[in-house]
C-alpha positions as CSV (number, residue, x, y, z in Angstrom):
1,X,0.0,0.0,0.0
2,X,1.3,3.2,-1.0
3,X,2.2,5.9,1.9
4,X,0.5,8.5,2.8
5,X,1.3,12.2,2.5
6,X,0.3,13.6,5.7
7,X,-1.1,17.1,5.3
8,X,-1.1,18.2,8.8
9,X,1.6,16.1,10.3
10,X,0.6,17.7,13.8
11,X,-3.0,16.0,13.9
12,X,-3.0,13.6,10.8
13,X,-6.5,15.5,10.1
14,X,-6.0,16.7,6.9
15,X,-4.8,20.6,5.8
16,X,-5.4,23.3,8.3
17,X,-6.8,25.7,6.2
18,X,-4.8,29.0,6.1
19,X,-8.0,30.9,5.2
20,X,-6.9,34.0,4.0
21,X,-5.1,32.2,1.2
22,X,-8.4,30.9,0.3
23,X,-9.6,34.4,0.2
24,X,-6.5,35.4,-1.6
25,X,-6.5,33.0,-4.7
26,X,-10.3,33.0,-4.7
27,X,-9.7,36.6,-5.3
28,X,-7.3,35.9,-8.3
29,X,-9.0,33.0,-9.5
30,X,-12.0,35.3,-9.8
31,X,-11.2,38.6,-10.6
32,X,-13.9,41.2,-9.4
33,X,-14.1,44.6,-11.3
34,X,-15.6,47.6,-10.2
35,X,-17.3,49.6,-12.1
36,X,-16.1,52.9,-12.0
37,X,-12.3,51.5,-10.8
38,X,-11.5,49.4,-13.8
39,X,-7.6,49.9,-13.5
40,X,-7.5,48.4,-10.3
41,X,-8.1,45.2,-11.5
42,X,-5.4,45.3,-14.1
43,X,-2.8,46.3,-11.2
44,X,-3.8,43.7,-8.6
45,X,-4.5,41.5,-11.6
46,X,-1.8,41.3,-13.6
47,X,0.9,44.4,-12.7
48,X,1.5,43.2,-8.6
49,X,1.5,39.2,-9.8
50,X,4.0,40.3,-12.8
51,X,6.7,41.9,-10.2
52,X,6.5,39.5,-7.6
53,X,7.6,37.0,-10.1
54,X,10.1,39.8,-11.7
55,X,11.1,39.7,-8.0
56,X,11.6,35.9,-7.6
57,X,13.2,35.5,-10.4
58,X,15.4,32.2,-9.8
59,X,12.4,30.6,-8.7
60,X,10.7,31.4,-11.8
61,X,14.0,30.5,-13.9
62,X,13.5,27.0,-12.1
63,X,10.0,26.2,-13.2
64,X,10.6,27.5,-16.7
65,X,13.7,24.8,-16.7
66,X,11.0,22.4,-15.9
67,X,9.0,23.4,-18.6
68,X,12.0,21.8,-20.9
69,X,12.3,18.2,-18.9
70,X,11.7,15.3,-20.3
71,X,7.9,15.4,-18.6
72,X,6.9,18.3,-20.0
73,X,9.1,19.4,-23.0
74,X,6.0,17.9,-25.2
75,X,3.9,20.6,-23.7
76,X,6.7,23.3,-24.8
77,X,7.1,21.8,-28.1
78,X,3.2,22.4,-29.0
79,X,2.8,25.2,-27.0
80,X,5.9,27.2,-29.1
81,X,4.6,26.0,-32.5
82,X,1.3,26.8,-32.0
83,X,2.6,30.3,-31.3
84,X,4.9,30.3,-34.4
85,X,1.6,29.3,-37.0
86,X,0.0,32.0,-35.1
87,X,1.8,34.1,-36.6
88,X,3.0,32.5,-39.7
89,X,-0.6,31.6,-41.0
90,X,-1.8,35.1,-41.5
91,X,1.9,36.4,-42.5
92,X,1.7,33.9,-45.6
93,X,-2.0,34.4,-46.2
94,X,-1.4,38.4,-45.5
95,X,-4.7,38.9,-43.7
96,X,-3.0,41.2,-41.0
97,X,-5.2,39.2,-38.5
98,X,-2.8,38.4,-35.1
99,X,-5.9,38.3,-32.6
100,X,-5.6,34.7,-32.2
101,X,-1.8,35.7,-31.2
102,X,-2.5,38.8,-29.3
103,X,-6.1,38.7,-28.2
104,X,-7.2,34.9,-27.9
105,X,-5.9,31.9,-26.4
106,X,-1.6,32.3,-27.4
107,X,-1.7,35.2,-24.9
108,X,-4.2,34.2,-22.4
109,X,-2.4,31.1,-21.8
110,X,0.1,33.8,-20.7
111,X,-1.4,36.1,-19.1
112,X,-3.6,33.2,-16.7
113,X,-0.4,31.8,-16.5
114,X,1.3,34.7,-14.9
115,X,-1.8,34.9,-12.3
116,X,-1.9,31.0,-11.5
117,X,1.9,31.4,-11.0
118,X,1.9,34.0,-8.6
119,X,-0.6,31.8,-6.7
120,X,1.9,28.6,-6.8
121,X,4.9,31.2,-5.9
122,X,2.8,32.4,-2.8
123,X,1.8,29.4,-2.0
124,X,5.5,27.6,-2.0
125,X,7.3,30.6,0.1
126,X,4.4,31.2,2.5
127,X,1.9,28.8,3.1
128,X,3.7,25.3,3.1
129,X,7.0,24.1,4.1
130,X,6.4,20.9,2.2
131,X,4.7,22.1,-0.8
132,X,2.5,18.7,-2.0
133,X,0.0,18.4,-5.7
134,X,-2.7,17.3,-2.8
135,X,-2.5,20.5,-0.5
136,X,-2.7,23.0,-3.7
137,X,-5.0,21.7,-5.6
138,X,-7.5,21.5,-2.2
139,X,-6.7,25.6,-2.2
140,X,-8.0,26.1,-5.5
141,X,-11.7,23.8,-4.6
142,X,-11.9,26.3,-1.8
143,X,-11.6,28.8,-3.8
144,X,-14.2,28.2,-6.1
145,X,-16.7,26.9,-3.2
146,X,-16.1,30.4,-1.6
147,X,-17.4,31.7,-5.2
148,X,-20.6,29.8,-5.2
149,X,-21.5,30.6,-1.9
150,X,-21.4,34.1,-2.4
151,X,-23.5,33.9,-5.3
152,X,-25.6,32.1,-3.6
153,X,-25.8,35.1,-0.8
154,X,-26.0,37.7,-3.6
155,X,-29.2,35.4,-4.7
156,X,-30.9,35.3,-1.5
157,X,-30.8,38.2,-0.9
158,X,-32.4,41.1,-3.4
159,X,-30.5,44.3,-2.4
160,X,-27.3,42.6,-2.5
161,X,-27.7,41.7,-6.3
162,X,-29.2,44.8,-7.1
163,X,-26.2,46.5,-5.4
164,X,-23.7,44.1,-7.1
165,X,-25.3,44.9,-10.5
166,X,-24.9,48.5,-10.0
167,X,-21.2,48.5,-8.7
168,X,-19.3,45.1,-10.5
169,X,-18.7,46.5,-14.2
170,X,-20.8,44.8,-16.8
171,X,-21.2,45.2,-20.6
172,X,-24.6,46.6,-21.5
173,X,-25.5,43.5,-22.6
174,X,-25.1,41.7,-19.3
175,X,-26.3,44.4,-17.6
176,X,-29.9,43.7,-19.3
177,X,-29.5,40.0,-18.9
178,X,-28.9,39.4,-15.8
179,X,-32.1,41.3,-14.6
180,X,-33.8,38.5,-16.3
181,X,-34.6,35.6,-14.2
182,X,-33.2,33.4,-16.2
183,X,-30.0,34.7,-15.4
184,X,-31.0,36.2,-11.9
185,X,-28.5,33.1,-10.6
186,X,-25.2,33.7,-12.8
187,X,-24.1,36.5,-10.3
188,X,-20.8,36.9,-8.1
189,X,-18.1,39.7,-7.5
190,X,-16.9,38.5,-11.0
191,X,-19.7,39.8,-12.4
192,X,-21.5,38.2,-15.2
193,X,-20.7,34.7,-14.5
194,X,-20.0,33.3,-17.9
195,X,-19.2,30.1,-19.7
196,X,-15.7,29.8,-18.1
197,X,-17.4,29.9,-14.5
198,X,-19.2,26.9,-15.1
199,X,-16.1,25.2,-16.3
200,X,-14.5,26.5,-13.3
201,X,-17.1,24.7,-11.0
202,X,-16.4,21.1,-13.1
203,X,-12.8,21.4,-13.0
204,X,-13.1,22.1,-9.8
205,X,-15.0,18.7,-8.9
206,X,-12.5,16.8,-10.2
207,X,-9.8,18.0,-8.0
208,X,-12.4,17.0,-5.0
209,X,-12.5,13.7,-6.6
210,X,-9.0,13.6,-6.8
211,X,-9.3,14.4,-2.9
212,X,-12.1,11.9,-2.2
213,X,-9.8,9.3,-3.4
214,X,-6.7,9.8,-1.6
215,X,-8.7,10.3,1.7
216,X,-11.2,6.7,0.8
217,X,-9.9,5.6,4.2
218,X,-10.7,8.3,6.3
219,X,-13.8,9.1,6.5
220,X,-14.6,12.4,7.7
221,X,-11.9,13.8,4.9
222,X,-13.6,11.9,2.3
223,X,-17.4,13.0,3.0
224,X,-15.7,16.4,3.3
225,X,-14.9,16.4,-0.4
226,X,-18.1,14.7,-1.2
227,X,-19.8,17.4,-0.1
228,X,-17.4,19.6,-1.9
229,X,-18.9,17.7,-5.3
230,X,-22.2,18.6,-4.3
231,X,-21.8,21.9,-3.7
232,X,-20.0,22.7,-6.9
233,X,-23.0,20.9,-8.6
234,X,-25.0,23.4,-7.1
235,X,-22.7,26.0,-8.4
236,X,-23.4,24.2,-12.2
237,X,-26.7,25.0,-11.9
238,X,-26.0,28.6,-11.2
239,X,-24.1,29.4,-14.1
240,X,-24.9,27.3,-16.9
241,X,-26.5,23.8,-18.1
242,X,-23.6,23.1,-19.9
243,X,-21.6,22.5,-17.1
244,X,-23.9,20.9,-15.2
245,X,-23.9,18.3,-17.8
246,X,-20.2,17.7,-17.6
247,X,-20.1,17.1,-14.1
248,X,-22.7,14.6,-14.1
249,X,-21.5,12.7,-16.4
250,X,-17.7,12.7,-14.5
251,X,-19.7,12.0,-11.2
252,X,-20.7,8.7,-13.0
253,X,-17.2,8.0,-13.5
254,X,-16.2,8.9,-9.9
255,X,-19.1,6.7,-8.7
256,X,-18.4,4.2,-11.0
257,X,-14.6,3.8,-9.9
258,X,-15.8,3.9,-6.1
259,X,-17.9,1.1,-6.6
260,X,-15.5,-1.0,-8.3
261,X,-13.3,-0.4,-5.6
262,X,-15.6,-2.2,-3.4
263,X,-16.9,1.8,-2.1
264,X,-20.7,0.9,-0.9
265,X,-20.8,4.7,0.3
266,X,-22.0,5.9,-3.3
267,X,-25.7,4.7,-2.2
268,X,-25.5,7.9,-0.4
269,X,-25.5,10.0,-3.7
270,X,-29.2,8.7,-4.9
271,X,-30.5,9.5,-1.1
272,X,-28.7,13.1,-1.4
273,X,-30.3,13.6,-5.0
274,X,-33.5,12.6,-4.6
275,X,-33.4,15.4,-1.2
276,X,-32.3,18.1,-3.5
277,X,-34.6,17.4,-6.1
278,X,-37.8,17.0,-3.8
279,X,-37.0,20.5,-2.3
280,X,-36.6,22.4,-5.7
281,X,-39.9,20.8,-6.3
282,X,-41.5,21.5,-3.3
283,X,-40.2,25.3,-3.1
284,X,-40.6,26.1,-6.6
285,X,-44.3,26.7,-6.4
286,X,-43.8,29.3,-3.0
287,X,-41.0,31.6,-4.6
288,X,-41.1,33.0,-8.4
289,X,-37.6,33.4,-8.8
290,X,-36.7,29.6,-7.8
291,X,-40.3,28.6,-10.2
292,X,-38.0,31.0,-13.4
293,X,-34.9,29.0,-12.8
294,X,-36.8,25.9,-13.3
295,X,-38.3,26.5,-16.4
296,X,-35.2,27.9,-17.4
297,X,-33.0,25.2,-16.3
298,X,-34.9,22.6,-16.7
299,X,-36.3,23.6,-20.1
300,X,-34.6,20.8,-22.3
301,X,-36.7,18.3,-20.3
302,X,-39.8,20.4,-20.4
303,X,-39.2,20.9,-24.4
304,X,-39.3,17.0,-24.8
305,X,-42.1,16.4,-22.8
306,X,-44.0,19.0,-24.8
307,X,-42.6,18.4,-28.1
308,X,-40.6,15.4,-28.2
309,X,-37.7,17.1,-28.7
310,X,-34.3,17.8,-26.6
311,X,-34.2,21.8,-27.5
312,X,-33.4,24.5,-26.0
313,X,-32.7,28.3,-28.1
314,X,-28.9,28.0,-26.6
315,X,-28.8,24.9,-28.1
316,X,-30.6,25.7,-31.3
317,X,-28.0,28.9,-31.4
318,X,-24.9,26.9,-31.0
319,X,-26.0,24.2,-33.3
320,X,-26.4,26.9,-36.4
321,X,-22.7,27.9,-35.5
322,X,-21.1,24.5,-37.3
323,X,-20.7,24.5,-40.4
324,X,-17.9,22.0,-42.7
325,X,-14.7,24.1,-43.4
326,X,-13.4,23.9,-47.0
327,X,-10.4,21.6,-47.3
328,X,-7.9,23.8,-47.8
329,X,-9.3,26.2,-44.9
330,X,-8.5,22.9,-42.9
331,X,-5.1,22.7,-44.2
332,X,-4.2,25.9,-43.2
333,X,-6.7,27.5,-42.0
334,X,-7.7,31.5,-43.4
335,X,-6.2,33.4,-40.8
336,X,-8.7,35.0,-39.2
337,X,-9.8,34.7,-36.0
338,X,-12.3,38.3,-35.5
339,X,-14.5,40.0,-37.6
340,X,-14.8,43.2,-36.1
341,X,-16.1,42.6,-32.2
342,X,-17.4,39.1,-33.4
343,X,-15.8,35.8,-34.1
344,X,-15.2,34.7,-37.7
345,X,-17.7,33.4,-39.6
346,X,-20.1,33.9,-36.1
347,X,-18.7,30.8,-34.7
348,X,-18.2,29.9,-30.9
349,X,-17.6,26.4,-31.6
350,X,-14.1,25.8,-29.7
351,X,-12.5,23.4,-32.1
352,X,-13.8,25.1,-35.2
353,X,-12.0,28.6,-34.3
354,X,-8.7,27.5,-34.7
355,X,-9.3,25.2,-37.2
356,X,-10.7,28.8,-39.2
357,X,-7.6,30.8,-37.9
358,X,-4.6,28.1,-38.9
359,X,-5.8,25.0,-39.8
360,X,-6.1,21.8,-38.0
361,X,-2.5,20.7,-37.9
362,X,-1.7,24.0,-35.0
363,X,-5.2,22.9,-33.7
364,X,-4.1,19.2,-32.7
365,X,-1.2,20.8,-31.6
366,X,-3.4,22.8,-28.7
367,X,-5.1,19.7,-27.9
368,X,-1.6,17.6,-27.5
369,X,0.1,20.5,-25.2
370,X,-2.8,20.1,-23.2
371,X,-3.6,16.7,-22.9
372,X,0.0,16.3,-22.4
373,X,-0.6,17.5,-19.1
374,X,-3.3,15.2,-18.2
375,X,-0.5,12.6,-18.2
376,X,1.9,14.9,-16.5
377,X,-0.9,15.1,-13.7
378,X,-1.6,11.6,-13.8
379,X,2.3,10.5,-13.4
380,X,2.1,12.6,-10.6
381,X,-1.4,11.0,-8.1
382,X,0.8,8.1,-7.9
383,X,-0.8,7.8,-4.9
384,X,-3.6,6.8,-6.1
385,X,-5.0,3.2,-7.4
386,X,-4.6,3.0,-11.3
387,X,-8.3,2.5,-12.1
388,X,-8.7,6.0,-9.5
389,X,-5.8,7.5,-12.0
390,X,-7.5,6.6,-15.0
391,X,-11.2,8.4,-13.9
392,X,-9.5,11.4,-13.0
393,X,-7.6,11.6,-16.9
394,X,-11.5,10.4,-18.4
395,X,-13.2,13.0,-16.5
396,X,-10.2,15.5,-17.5
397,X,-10.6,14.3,-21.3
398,X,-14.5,14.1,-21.2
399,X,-14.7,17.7,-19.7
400,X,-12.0,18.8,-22.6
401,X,-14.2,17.0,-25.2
402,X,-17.8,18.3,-24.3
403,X,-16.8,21.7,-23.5
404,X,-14.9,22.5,-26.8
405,X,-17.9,21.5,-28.3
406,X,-19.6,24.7,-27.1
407,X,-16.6,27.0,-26.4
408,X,-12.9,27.0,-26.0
409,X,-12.1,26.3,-23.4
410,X,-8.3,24.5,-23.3
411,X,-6.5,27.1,-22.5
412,X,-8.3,27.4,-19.5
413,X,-7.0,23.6,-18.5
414,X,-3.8,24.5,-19.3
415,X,-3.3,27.8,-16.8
416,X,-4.7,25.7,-14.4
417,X,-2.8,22.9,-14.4
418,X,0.3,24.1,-15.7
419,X,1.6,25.4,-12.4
420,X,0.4,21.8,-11.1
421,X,2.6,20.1,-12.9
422,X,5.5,22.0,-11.9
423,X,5.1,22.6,-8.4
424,X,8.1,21.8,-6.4
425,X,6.8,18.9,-4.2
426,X,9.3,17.7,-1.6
427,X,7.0,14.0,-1.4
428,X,7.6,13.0,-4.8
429,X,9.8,10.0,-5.5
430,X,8.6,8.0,-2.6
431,X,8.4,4.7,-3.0
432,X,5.6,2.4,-2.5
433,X,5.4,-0.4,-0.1
């Protein structure tokens, strides 16, 4: 049996929580921007993160050495020829259009990396003297937990979300949406809580699955990340369908893998579904706002039931966006990225942009640097049992799969768990016994 990091080598409990770390990343995780104080978000946002590193610099000249070992000089390798038919692409097709370069996923990879780097830096020099994959990544579900439940606050109570709407900048266009109850729920001091939110919440689930497993023999740490799961479900159904979707479908695998592993505690999932479900149902009828965010949420099922058919006008929307490229467009793509303030061709399909901007051999090449790190991450929950390491990579590559058929969305993984995959960790190399 393989040993045990020990979190909290003082009580064997599990992490002490250092809660105003949680509150810290939460804070960079989610940035909130007010209204009327824009450029304070772009100082605490980028400009402090970018000279703390500036600061540190041999410990940021160590991780970039990582990025060229043996693990993860695959990731480099895609990641640096992605940028160079970036550019390349619209140079030979001379359509003068760098967005995908300097506005879209090249430089946000960058720029969330700079963020999610500061985090790990602050993490390593002042939080834990034996920095550990386990004790991070916990961090980060925190921090998206602390999210949900202050949309849910914002939500319960009316003058908060007015107030909120009023002071958190929004575009004019969220500004009128969220006032309808629709999207009364997709709220927090990030403002309109968009497609990317909702992926936070499912990637977030899978680090408490990666949690669940490592504590399956204590426990009071592993109902504690159960209950993590259920509460970023809840935070699904706040900001989008979409992601609740995901996450069910990676909380089969999770139960799936427990109860191969001889885990008789998923029963309590049905019991705790069947609860939630019988309250929305119950208090939907007594409160308009809960009875809107049924039919809205729910409307798939109530489409089918009325018409026969699984539709929704989100759905209907993103269907008309595919289309089949021309063969040579998926050769090498036709350079452009943006028309104007809109994507080209109207497309928010995520594997179909960069197939449009530079052709589907630079688009494989996103999809290897980041699936590459799936395996990094995997390598590293050696900890783990192999059938618990392979549900966490399917949930990672079912997530990947069923988001970029809606948005794109792998850059996102990548910031995330770049910094995860090179985070100094003392533990590793131990050896099983």
């Amino acid at each position: 049996m393989a040993e045990m990091i020990n979190l909290d080598t003082e009580t064997g409990s599990g992490l002490k929580i250092k809660y105003w770390y949680v509150f810290f990343s939460a804070f960079y995780y989610f940035s909130i921007m007010l209204k009327n104080y824009r450029f304070l978000t772009y100082i605490y946002y980028y400009l402090i993160p970018l000279i703390f590193l500036l600061l540190n610099f041999k410990w940021v000249l160590g991780k970039i050495k990582k990025l060229f070992s043996k693990y993860l000089f695959i990731f480099t390798f895609c990641y640096l020829f992605m940028c160079i038919g970036a550019v390349l692409i619209p140079a030979i097709l001379k359509t003068g259009d760098y967005s995908y370069l300097l506005d879209g996923p090249i430089i946000a990879i960058v720029k969330k990396s700079i963020v999610l780097f500061f985090l790990l830096l602050v993490y390593e020099k002042k939080i834990s003297k034996k920095p550990n994959i386990y004790e991070f990544i916990q961090y980060y579900i925190y921090s998206v937990i602390l999210y949900v439940l202050v949309t849910l606050i914002i939500c319960i109570i009316p003058s908060l979300h007015g107030w909120v709407i009023e002071n958190i900048y929004l575009t004019d266009f969220q500004r009128e949406k969220i006032v309808e109850t629709a999207a009364y729920t997709r709220i927090g001091w990030g403002g309109f809580s968009v497609f990317s939110y909702t992926l936070h919440c499912s990637f977030a689930m899978i680090c408490s699955s990666i949690m669940a497993f490592y504590y399956k023999y204590q426990s009071k740490l592993f109902w504690k990340f159960n209950i993590c799961i259920l509460i970023l479900l809840i935070g699904n159904m706040c900001y989008g369908r979409s992601g609740l979707v995901i996450s069910v479908i990676n909380l089969s695998v999770f139960l799936l893998t427990l109860y191969l592993n001889k885990q008789g505690r998923v029963l309590a999932y049905p019991i705790c579904s069947g609860g939630i479900i019988t309250f929305i149902l119950i208090f939907k009828e007594k409160n308009e706002k809960l009875q809107n965010w049924y039919n809205w949420y729910f409307s798939v099922i109530n489409n089918f039931m009325e018409t026969g058919k699984f539709t929704t006008g989100s759905l209907e929307s993103m269907y008309r966006m595919y289309f089949i490229p021309a063969l040579e467009t998926v050769a090498v793509g036709d350079g452009r990225y943006m028309e104007g303030s809109l994507y080209y061709k109207g497309t928010d399909i995520g594997w179909l942009r960069p197939v449009l901007y530079y052709g589907l051999f630079y688009t494989l090449l996103g999809y290897a640097a980041v699936i590459r790190l799936f395996f990094v991450l995997k390598a590293r929950l050696w900890e783990l049992k192999r059938n618990e390491r392979n549900a966490i990579i399917l949930m990672w590559f079912i997530t990947l799969f069923l988001a970029e058929l809606k948005g794109e969305i792998f850059y996102e993984m990548i910031a995330l768990l770049l910094p995860v995959c090179v985070l100094e960790n003392p533990h590793e190399g131990y050896v099983r016994k």
